[in-house]
MIDO-972459 format. One line per field, with one value per residue: residue in one letter; x, y, z of N, C-alpha, C in turn. Coordinates in steps of 0.1 Angstrom, whole numbers, plus 5000, padded with zeros to 4 digits. Last residue first. Example, Ala and Ser with C-alpha at 12.3 -4.5 7.8 and 13.67 -1.06 7.14 Angstrom:
aa = c(s, a)
n.u = c(5128, 5132)
n.v = c(4978, 4943)
n.w = c(5071, 5078)
ca.u = c(5137, 5123)
ca.v = c(4989, 4955)
ca.w = c(5071, 5078)
c.u = c(5129, 5132)
c.v = c(5000, 4967)
c.w = c(5079, 5078)
This chain:
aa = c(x, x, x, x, x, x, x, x, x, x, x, x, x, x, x, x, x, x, x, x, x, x, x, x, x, x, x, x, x, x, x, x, x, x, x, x, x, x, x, x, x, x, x, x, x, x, x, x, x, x, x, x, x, x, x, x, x, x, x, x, x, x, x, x, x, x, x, x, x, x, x, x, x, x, x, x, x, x, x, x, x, x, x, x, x, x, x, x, x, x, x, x, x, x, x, x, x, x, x, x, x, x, x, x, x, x, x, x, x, x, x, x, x, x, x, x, x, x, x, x, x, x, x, x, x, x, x, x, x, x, x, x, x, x, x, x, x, x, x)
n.u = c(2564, 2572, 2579, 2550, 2541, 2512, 2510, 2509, 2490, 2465, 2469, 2465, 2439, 2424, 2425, 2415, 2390, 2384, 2389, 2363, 2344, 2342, 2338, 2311, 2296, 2306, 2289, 2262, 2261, 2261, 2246, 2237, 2231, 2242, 2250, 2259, 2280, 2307, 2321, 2301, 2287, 2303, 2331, 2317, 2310, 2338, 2348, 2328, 2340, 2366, 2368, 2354, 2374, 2390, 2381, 2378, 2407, 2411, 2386, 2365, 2338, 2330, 2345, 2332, 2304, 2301, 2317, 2300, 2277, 2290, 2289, 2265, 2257, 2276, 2270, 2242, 2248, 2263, 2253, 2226, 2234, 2242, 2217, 2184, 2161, 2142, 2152, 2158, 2137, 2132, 2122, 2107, 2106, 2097, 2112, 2111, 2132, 2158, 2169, 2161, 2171, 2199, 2206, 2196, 2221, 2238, 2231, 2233, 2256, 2271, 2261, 2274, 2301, 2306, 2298, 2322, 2342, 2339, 2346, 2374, 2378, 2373, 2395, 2419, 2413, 2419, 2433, 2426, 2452, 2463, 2479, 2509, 2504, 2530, 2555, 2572, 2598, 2602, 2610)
n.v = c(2678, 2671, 2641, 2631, 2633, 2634, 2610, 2599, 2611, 2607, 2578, 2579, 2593, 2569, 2552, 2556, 2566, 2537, 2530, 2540, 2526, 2502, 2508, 2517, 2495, 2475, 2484, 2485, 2459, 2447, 2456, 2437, 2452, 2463, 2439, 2424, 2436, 2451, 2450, 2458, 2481, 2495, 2499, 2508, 2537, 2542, 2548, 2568, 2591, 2594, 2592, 2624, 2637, 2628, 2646, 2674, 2682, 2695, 2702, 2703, 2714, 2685, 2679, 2695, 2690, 2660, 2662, 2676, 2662, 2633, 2644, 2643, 2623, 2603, 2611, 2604, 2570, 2565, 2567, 2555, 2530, 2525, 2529, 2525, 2552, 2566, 2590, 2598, 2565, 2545, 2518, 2512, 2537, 2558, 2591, 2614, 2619, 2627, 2609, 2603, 2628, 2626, 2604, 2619, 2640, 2620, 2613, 2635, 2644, 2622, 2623, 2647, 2641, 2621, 2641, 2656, 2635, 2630, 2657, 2660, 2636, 2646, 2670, 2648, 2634, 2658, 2683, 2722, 2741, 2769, 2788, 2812, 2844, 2850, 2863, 2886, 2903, 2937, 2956)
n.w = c(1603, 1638, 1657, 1674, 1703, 1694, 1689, 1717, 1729, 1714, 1718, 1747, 1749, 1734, 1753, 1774, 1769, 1766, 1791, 1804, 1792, 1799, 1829, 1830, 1816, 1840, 1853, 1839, 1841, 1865, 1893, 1919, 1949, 1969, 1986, 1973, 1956, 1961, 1938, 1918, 1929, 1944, 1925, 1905, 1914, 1925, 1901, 1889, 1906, 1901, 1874, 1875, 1885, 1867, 1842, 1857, 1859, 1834, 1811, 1800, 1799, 1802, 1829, 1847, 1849, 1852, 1882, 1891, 1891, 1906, 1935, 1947, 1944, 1950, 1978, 1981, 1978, 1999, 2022, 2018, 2015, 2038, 2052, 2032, 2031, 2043, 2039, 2012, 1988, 1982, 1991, 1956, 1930, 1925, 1930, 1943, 1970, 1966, 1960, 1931, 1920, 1927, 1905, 1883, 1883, 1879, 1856, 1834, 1838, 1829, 1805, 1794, 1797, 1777, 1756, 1760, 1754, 1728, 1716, 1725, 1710, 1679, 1681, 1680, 1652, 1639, 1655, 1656, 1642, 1642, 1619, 1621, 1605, 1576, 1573, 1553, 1539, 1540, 1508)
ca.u = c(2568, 2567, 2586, 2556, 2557, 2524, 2506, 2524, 2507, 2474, 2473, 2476, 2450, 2426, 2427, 2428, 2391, 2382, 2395, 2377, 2348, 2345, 2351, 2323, 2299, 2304, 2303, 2269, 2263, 2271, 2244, 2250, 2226, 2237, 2242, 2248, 2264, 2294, 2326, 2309, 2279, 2292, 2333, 2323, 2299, 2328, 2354, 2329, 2322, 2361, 2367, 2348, 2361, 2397, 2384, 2371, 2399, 2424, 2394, 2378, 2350, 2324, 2343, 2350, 2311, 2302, 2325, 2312, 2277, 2287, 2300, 2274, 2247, 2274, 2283, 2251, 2237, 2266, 2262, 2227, 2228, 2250, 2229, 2200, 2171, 2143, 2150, 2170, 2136, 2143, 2129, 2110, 2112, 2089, 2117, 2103, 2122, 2144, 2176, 2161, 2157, 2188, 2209, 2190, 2200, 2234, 2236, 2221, 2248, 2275, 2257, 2259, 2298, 2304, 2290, 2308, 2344, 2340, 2330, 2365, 2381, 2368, 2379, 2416, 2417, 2401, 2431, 2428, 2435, 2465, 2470, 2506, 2511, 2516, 2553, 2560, 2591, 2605, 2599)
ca.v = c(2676, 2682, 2654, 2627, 2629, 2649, 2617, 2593, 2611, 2618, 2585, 2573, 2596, 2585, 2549, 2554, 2576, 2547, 2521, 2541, 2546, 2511, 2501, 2524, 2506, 2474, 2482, 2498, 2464, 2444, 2456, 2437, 2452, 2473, 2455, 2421, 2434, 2448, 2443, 2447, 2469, 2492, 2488, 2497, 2526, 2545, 2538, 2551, 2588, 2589, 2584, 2606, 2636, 2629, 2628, 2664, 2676, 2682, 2709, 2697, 2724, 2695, 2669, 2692, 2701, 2666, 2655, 2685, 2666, 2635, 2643, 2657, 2626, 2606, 2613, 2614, 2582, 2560, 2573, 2574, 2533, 2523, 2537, 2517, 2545, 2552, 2589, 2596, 2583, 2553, 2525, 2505, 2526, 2551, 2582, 2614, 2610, 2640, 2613, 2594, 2624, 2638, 2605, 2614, 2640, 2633, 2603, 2626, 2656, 2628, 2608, 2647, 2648, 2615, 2633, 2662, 2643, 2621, 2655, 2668, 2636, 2638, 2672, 2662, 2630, 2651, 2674, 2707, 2736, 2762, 2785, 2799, 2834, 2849, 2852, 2890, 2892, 2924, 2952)
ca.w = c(1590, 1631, 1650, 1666, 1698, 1700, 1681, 1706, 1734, 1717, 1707, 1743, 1758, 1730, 1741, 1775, 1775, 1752, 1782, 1809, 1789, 1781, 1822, 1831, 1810, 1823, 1858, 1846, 1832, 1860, 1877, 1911, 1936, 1961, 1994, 1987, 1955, 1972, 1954, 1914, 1925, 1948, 1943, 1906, 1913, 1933, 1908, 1879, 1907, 1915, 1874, 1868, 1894, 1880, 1842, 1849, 1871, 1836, 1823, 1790, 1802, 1795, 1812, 1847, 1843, 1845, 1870, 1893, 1884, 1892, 1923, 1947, 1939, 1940, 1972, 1985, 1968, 1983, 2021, 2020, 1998, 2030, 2054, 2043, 2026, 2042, 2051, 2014, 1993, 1971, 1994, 1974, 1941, 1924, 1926, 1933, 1967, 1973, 1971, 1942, 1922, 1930, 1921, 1889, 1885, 1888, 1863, 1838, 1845, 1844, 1812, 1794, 1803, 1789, 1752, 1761, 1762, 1735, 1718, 1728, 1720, 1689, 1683, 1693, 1671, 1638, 1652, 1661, 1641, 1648, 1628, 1619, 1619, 1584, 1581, 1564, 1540, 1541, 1517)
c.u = c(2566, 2571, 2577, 2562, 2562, 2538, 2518, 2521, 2515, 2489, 2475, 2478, 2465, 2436, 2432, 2432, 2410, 2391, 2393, 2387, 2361, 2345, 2360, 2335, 2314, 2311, 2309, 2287, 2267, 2271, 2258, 2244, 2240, 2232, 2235, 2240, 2255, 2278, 2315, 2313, 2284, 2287, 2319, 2321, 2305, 2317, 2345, 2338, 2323, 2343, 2366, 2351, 2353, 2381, 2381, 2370, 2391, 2414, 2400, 2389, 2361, 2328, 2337, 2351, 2327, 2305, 2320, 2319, 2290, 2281, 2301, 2285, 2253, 2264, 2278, 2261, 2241, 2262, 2266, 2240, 2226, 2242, 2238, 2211, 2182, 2152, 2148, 2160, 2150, 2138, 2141, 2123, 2109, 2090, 2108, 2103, 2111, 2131, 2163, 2162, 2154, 2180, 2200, 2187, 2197, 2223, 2234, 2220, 2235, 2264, 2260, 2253, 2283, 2301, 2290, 2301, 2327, 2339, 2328, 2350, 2371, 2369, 2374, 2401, 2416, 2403, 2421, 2423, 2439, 2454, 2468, 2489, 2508, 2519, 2538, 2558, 2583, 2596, 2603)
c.v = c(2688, 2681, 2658, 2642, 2633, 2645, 2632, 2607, 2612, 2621, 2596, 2579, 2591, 2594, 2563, 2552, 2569, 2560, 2530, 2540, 2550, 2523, 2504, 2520, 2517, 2486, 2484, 2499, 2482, 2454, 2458, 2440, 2445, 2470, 2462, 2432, 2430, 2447, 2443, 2438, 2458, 2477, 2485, 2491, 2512, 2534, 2530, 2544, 2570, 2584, 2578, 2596, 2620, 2624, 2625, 2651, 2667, 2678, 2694, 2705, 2719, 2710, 2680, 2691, 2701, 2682, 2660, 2676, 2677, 2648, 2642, 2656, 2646, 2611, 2613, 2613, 2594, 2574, 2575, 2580, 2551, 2529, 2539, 2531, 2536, 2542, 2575, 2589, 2582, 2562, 2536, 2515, 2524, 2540, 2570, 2602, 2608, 2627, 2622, 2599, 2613, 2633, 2612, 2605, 2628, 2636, 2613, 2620, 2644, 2632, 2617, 2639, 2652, 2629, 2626, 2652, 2647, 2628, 2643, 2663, 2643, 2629, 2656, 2663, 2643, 2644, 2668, 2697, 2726, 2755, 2775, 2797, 2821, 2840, 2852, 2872, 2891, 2912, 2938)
c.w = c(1580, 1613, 1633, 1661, 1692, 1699, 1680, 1694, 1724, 1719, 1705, 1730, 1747, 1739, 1738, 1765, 1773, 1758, 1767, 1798, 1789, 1783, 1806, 1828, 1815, 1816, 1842, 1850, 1833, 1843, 1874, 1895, 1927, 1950, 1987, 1989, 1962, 1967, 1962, 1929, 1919, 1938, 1944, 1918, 1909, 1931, 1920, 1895, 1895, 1910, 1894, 1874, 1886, 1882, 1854, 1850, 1864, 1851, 1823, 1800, 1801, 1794, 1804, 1829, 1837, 1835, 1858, 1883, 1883, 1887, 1910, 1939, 1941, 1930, 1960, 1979, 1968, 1976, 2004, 2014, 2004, 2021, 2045, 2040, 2034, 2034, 2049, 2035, 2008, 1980, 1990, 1975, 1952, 1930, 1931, 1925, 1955, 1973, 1977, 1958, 1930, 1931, 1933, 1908, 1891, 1894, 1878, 1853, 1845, 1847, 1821, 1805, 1805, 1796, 1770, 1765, 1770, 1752, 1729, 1728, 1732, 1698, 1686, 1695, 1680, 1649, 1650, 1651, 1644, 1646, 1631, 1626, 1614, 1597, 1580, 1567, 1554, 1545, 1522)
């Protein structure tokens, strides 16, 4: 009788899975961040000029876009697809320039800038250890 192999199984990483949740978890904020774009854009939103007909041009063009991108980001991220990031980090680069390079216009919350910067920077953390991780020869 000849020796039989089981296959090998394959189980990810405690780094892989929380990646994956890191993953979800920004992919929740997307679908939030979305919405609410939405809700400002249809008007249900309580603000001086939060509805899309009284809005400055600049805050239509803004809103719009990332009131059609964050949630294609969040699916991307939440399906751990390789766009995902991509669409993120157009919708983070996006609210940077607005409220870091043009707070005249949009406000400067620096803490939004903020936030996207630590995502960025965790999101490059766990990239890199992956990398080296995969390098490393099989024991």
């Amino acid at each position: 009788m000849a020796y039989r192999e089981s296959p090998a199984v394959l189980r990810p990483t405690a780094v892989q899975q929380a990646f994956w949740w890191f993953h979800r978890i920004i992919a929740a904020y997307c679908i939030m961040f979305g919405t609410l774009y939405w809700v400002r854009l249809i008007g249900f939103y309580d603000g001086a000029l939060w509805r899309f007909d009284l809005m400055p041009v600049h805050w239509q063009i803004a809103a719009t876009a990332l009131a059609a991108l964050y949630p294609f980001a969040g699916i991307g991220l939440w399906m751990i697809t390789s766009w995902g990031p991509v669409i993120w980090v157009l919708c983070a680069g996006t609210e940077i320039v607005m409220y870091a390079g043009f707070p005249e216009l949009f406000g400067a919350k620096y803490s939004v800038v903020a936030s996207h910067l630590l995502v960025a920077c965790i999101y490059l953390g766990f990239r890199v250890i992956l990398h080296f991780r995969q390098r490393r020869p099989a024991t």
